[in-house]
MIDOSE-1310 file (N, C-alpha, C; in nm, 2 decimals, decimal comma, always signed):
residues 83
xxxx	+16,31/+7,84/-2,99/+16,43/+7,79/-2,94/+16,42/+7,64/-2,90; +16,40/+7,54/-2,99/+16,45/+7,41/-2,96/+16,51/+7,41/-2,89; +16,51/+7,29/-2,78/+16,64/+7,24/-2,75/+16,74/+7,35/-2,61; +16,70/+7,50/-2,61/+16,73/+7,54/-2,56/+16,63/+7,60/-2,46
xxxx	+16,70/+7,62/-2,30/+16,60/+7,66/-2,24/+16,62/+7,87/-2,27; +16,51/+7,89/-2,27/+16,49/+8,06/-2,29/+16,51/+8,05/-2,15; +16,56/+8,18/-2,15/+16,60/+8,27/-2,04/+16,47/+8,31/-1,99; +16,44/+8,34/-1,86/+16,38/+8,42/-1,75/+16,38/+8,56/-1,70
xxxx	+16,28/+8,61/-1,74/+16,28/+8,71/-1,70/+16,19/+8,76/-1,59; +16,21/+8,85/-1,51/+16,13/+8,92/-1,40/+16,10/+9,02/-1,38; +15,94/+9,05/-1,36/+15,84/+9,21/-1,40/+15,86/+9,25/-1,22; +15,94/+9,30/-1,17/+15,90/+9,38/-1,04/+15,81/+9,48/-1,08
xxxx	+15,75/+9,49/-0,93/+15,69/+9,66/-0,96/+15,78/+9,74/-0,90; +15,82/+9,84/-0,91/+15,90/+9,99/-0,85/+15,74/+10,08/-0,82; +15,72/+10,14/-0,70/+15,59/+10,19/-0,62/+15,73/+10,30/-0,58; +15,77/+10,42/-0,59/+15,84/+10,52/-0,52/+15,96/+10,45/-0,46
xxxx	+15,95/+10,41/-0,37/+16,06/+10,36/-0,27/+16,09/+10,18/-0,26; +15,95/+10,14/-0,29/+15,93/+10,00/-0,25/+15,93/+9,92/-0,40; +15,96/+9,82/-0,39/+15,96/+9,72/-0,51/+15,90/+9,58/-0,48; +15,80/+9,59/-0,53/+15,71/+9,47/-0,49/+15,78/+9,34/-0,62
xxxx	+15,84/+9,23/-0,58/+15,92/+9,11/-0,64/+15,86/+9,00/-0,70; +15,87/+9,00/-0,84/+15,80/+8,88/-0,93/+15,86/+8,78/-0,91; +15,74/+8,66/-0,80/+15,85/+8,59/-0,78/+15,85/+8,45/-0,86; +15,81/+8,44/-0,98/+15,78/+8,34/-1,06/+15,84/+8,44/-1,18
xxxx	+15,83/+8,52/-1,25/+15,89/+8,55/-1,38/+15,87/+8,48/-1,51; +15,88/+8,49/-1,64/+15,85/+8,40/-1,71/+15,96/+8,37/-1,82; +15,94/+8,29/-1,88/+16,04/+8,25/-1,97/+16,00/+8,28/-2,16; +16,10/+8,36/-2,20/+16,06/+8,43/-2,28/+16,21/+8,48/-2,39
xxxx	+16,19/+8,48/-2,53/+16,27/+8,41/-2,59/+16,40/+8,54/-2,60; +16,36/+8,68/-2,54/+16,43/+8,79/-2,57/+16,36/+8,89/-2,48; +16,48/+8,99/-2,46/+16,42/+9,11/-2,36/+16,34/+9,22/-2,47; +16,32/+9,16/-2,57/+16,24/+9,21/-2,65/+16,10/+9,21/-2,61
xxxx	+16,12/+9,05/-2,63/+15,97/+8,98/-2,57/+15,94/+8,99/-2,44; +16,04/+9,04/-2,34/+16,02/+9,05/-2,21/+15,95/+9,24/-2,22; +16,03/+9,26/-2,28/+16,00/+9,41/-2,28/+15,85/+9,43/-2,29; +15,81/+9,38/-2,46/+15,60/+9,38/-2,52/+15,55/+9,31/-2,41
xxxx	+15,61/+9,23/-2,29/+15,51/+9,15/-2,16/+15,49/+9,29/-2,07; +15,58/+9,34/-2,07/+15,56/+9,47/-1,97/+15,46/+9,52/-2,01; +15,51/+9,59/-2,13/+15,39/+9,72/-2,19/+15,23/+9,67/-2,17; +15,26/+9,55/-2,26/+15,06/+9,51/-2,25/+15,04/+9,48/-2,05
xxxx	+15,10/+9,46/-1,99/+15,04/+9,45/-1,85/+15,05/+9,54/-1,83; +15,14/+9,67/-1,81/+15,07/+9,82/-1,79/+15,00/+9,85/-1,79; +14,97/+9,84/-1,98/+14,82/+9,87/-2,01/+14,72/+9,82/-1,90; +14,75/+9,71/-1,87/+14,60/+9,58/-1,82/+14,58/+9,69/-1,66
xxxx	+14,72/+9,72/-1,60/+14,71/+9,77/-1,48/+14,65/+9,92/-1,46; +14,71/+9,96/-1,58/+14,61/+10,10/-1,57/+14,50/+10,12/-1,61; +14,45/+10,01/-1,69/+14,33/+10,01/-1,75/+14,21/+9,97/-1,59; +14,30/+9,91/-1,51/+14,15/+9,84/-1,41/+14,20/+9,97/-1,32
xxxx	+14,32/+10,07/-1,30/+14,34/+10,17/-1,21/+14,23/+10,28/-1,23; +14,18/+10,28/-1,40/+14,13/+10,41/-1,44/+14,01/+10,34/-1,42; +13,93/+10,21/-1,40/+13,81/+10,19/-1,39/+13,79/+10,16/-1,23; +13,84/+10,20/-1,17/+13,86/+10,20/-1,01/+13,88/+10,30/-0,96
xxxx	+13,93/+10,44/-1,03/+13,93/+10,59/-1,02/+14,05/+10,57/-0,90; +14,16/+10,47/-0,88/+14,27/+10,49/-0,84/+14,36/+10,56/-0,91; +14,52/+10,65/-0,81/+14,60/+10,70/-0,87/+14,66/+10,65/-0,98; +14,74/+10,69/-1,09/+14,85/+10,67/-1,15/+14,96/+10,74/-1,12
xxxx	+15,06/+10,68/-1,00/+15,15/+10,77/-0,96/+15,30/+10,68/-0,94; +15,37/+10,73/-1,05/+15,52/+10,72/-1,06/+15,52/+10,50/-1,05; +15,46/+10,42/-1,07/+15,48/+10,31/-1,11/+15,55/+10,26/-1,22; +15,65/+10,14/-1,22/+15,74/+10,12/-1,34/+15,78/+9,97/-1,30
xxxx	+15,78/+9,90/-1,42/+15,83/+9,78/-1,40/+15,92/+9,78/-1,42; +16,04/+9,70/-1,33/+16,17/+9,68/-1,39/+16,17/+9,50/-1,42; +16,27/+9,51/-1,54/+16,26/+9,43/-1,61/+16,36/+9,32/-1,59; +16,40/+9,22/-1,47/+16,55/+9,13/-1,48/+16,59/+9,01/-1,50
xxxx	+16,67/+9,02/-1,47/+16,76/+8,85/-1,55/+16,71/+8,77/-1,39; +16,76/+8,67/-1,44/+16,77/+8,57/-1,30/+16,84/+8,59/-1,18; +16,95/+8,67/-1,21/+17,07/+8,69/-1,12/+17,03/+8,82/-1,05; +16,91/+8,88/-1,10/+16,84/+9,00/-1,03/+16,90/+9,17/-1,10
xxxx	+16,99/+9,09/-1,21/+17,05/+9,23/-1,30/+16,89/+9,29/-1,34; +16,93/+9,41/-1,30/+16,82/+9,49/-1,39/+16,83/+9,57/-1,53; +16,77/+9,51/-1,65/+16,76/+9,48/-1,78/+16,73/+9,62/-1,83; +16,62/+9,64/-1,77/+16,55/+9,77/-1,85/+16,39/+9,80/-1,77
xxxx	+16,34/+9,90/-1,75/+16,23/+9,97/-1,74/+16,09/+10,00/-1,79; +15,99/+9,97/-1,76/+15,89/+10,02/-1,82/+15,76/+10,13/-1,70; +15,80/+10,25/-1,73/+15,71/+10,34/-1,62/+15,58/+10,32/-1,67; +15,50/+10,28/-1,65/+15,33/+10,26/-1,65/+15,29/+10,39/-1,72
xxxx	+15,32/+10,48/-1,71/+15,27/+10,61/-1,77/+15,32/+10,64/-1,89; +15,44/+10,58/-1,93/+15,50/+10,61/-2,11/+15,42/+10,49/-2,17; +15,35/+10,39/-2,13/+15,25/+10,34/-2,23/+15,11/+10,36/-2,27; +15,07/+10,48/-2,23/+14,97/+10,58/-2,28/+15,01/+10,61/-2,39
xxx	+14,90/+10,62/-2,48/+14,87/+10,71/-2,59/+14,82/+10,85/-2,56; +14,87/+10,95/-2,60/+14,80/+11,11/-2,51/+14,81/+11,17/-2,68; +14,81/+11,14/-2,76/+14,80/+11,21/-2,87/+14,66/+11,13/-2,97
């Protein structure tokens, strides 16, 4: 995108009740692109959760605009592979 600024997006974490706030976000050309930034940091999060023998319990990033709309979801546990 010459010329154009890409939009902003922001990875909160959702923890049950609490929502810990991405307060930098990044700039990214589609909630496509924002979406594959989720999944591979899942991965990265549960990969150091499962080498720490911490829980995996109900974690999910929500995905938003600048204005704090929320875009879309990624729960940490649908990016496993179990097959």
């Amino acid at each position: 995108m010459i010329g154009k600024d890409m939009p902003r997006y922001y990875f909160n974490v959702r923890s049950h009740d609490a929502v810990d706030k991405d307060p930098e976000g990044a700039e990214l050309p589609s909630f496509e692109a924002a979406r594959n930034e989720a999944v591979q940091a899942a991965r990265e999060i549960i990969a150091e959760k499962v080498l720490s023998d911490d829980v995996i319990d109900g974690q999910s990033f929500e995905i938003t605009a600048e204005d704090g709309t929320v875009l879309g979801a990624v729960p940490f546990r649908s990016v496993l592979r179990l097959d």
